[in-house]
N, C-alpha and C positions, 0 to 999 in steps of 0.2 A: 305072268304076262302072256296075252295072247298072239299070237304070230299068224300074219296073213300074207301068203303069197300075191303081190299085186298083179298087174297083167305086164307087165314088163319084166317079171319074172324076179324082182328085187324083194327079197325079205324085208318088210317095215314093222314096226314091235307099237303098239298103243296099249295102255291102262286106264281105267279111268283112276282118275287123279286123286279122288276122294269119293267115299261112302256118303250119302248124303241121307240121312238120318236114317242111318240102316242100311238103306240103299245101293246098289249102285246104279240106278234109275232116273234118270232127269227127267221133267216134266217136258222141257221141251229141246230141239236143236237149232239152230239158225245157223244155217250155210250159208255163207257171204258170196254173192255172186262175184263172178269174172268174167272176161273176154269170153264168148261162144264164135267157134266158127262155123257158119253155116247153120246147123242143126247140131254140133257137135261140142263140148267142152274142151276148152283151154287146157292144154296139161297141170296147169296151175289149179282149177277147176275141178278136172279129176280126180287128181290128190284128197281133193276136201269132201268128192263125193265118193272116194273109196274107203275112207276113214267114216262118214255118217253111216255108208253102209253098212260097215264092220261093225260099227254101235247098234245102227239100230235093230240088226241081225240078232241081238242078243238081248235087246231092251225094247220088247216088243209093248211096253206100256208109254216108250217115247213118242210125242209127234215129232215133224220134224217140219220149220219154216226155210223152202227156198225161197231165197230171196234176191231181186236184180232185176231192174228194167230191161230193156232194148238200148243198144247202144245203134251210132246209125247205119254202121255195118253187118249189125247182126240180123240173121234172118228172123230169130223168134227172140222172145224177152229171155234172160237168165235162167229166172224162176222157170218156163216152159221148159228149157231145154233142162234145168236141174229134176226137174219132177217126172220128164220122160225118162232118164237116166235111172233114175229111184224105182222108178216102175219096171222100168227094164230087170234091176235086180234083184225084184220078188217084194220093194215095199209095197205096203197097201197104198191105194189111193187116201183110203180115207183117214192118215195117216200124214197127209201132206198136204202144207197147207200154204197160200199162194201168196207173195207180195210182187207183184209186176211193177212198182214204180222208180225204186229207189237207183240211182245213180252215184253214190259214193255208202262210204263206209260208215257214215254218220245216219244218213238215210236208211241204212239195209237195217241198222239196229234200231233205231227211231220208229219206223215202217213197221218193221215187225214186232214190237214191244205195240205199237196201234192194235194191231192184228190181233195178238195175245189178249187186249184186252175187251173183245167183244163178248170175251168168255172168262171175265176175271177171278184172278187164284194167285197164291204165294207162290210161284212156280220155281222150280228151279230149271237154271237156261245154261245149254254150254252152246257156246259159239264155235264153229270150224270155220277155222282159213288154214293160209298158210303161218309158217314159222316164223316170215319177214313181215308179213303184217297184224300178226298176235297183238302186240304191244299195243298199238293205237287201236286195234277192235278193241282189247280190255279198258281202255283207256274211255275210251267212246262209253263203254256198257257203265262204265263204274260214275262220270260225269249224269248220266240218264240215271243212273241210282232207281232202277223199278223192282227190281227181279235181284236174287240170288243167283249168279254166273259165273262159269269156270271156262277158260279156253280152251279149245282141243285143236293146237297146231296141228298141221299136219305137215311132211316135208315137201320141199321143191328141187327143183333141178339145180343143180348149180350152174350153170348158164344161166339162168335167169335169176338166181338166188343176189348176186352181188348187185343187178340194176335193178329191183325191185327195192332192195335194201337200199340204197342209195336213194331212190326214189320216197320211201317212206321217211328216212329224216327230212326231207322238205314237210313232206305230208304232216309229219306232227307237229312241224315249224308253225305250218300256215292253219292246222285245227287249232293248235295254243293261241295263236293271235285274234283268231275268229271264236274263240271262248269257245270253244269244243272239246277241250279235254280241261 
């Protein structure tokens, strides 16, 4: 298991999950956009882009789809402020690849599974978010049925860990009723 110091100085442990025919190489990542402040990511946000890092630091045949609109407080779309971040720590540009529309979590994986396919392949896809909203991202990927996909939580604060989580049993409530999972 590998160990990375994050920037707040806490040891967090990731593996990938499964060898994937041979491998441990995914074809692609899809980072789930969040909240941006200003120019800047959401602690929730960073979490998911310090763990893409850590992968794709080591899985240099990964691309990686940020993915997230503009919310109407944010200065830049998601995806902008995720791929400056990415670039900031040594990915390649060309290496990342853009979806600016999506506004939920149904959208980011729908969007980018579009994206995926202007360049179509059997790919294998791991999705990063966080912990508390793992469940309905896989949920989401598995109802879309395109792509072979593994989830790659990653952790949250606990401050925000129990409203999030509280929040996401609606959220599966009302994707179940709307025929999304």
């Amino acid at each position: 298991m590998k160990e990375k110091e994050n920037n707040r100085g806490e040891l967090w442990k990731w593996k990938p999950s499964k060898k994937v025919e041979g491998r441990e190489c995914l074809d692609f990542l899809i980072i789930l956009g969040a909240e941006v402040y200003g120019y800047s990511p959401c602690p929730a946000l960073k979490y998911r882009l310090d763990a893409a890092v850590f992968y794709l630091s080591s899985s240099l045949e990964t691309n990686v789809i940020v993915s997230g609109g503009q919310g109407p407080d944010e200065n830049i779309t998601e995806a902008s402020c995720m791929a400056n971040y990415l670039m900031n720590a040594g990915i390649s540009k060309d290496r990342i690849w853009m979806e600016e529309r999506a506004t939920s979590t149904w959208e980011n994986i729908s969007y980018s599974y579009d994206l995926m396919e202007t360049s179509p392949g059997d790919y294998k896809v791991g999705i990063v978010t966080n912990d508390f909203h793992i469940l309905r991202s896989m949920l989401v990927a598995k109802k879309l049925g395109k792509y072979q996909v593994w989830g790659m939580a990653t952790k949250s604060d606990m401050s925000s860990k129990l409203r999030y989580s509280i929040r996401e049993i609606f959220a599966l409530v009302l994707y179940k009723m709307q025929g999304k999972l």
